[in-house]
Backbone as CSV, one residue per row, in Angstrom:
resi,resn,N_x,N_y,N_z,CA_x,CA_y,CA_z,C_x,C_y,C_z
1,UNK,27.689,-8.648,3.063,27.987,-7.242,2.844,27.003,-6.667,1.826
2,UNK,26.339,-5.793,2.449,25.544,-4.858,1.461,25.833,-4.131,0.394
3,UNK,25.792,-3.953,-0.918,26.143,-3.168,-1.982,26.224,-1.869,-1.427
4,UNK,26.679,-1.073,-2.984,26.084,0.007,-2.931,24.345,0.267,-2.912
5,UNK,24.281,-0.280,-4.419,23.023,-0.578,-4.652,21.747,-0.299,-3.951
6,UNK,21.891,-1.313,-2.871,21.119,-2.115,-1.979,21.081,-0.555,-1.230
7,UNK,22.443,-0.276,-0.580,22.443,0.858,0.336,21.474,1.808,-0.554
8,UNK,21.643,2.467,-1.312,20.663,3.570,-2.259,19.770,2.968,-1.862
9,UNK,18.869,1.752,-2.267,17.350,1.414,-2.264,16.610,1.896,-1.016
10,UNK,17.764,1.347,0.113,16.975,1.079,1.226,17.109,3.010,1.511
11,UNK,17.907,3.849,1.467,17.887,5.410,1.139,16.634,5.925,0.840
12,UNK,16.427,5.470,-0.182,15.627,5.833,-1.141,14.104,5.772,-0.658
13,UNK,14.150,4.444,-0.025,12.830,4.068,0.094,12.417,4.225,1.316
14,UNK,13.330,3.663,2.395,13.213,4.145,3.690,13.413,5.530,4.767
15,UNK,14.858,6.094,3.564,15.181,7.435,4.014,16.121,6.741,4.749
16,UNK,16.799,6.177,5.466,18.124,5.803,6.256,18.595,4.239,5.205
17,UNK,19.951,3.994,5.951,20.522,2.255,5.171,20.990,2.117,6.554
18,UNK,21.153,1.386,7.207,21.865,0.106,7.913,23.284,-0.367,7.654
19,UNK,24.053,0.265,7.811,25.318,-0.270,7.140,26.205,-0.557,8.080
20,UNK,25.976,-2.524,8.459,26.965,-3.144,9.613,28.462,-2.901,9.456
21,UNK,29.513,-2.335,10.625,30.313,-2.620,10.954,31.196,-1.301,10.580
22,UNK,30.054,-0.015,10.535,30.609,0.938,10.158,31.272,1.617,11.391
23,UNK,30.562,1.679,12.514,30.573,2.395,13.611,30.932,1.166,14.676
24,UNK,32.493,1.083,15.135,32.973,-0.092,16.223,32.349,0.225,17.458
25,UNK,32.036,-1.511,17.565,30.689,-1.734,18.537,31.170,-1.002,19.420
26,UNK,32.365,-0.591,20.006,32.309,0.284,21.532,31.738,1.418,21.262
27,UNK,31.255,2.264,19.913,31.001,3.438,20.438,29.215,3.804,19.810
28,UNK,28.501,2.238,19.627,27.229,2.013,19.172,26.274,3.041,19.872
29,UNK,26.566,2.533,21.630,25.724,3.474,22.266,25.775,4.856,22.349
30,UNK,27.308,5.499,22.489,27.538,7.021,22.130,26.899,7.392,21.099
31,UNK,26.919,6.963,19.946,26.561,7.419,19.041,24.770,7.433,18.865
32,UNK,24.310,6.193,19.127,22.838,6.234,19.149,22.371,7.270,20.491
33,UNK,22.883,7.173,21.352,22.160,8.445,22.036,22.550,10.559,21.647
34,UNK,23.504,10.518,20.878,23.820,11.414,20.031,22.657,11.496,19.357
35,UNK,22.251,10.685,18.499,21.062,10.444,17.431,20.069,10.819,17.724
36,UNK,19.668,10.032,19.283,18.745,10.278,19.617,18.032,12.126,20.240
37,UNK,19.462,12.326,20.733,18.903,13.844,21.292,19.179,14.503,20.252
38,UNK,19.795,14.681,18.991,19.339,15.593,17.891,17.717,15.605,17.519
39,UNK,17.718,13.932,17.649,16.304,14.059,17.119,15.209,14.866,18.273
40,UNK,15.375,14.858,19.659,14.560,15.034,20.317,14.883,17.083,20.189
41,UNK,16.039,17.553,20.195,16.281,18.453,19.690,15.310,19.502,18.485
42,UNK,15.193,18.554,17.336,14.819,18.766,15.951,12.830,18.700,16.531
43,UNK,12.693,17.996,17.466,11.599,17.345,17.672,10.519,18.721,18.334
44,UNK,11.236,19.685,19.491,11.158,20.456,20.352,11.263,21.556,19.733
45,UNK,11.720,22.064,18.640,11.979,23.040,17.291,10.473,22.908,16.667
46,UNK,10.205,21.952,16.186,8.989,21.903,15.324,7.861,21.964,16.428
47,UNK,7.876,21.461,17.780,6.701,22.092,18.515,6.846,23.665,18.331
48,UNK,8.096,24.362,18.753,7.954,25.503,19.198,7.407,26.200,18.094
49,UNK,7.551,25.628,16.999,7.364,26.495,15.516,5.755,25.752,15.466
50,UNK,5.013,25.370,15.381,3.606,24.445,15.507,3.256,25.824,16.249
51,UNK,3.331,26.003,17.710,2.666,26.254,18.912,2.903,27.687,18.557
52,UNK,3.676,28.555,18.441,3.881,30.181,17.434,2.738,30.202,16.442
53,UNK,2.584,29.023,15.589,1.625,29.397,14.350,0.495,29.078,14.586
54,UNK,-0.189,28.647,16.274,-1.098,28.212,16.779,-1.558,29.763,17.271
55,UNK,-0.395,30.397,18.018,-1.066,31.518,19.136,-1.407,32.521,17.847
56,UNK,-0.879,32.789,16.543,-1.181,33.699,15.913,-2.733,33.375,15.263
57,UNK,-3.498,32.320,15.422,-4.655,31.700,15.154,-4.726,30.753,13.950
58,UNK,-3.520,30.714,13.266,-3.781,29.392,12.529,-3.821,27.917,12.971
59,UNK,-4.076,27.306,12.320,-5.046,26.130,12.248,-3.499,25.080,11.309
60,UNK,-3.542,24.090,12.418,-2.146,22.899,11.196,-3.093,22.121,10.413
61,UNK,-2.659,21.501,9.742,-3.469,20.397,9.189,-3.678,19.824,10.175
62,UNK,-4.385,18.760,9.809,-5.197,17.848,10.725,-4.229,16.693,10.723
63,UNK,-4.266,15.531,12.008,-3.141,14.528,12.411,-3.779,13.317,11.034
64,UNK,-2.473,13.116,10.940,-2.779,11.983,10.237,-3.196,10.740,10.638
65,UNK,-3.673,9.870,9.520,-4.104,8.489,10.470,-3.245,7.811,10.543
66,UNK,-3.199,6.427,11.091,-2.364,5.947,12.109,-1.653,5.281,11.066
67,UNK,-2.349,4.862,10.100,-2.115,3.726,8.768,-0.566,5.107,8.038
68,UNK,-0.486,6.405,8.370,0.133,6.756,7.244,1.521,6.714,6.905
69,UNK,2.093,6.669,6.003,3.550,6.331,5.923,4.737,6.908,6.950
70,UNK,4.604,7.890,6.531,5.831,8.911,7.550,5.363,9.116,9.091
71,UNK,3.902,8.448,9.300,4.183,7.623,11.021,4.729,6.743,11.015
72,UNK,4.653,5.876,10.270,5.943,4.464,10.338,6.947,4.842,10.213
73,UNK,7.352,5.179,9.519,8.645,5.943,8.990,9.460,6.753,10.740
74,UNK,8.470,7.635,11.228,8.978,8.126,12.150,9.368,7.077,13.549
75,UNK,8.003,6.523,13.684,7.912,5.320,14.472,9.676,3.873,14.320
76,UNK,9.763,3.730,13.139,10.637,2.593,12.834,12.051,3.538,13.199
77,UNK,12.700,4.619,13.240,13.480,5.791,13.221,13.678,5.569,15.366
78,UNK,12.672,5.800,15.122,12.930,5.641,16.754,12.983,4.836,17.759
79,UNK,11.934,4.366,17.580,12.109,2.724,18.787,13.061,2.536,18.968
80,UNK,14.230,1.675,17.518,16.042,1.375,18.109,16.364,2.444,18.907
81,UNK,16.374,3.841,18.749,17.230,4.682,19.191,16.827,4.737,20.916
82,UNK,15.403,3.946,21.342,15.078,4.549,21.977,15.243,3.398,23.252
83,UNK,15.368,2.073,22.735,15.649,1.270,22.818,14.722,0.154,23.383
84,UNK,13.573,0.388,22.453,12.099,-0.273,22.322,11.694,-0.711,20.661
């Protein structure tokens, strides 16, 4: 069993915790595909808002490289959900 502690760190550092046996295994998959289409939701929002600040002629920053944190971050977030 994970602390509190532990739960904060991994918060903290990862931005989510893992906390077994919160959610009974029958409703693992409901819930991860819930997860998943908010995110794809949240995902389709930030194009539409990108692609608006494109047609008015601005310029986004430039993509990050592959090495950078919050691609992992996004990357590790999804795969489980995605179920890869």
């Amino acid at each position: 069993m994970q602390t509190v502690d532990q739960i904060l760190v991994d918060i903290e550092v990862q931005g989510y915790s893992v906390i077994q046996e919160v959610i009974p295994a029958e409703r693992v998959t409901a819930v991860r595909e819930s997860v998943y289409a908010a995110h794809q939701i949240r995902a389709e929002e930030a194009n539409a808002k990108a692609q608006a600040v494109r047609a008015q002629g601005h310029r986004l920053g430039g993509r990050r490289s592959a090495g950078s944190p919050g691609d992992n971050q996004r990357r590790a977030v999804v795969r489980p959900l995605c179920g890869g």
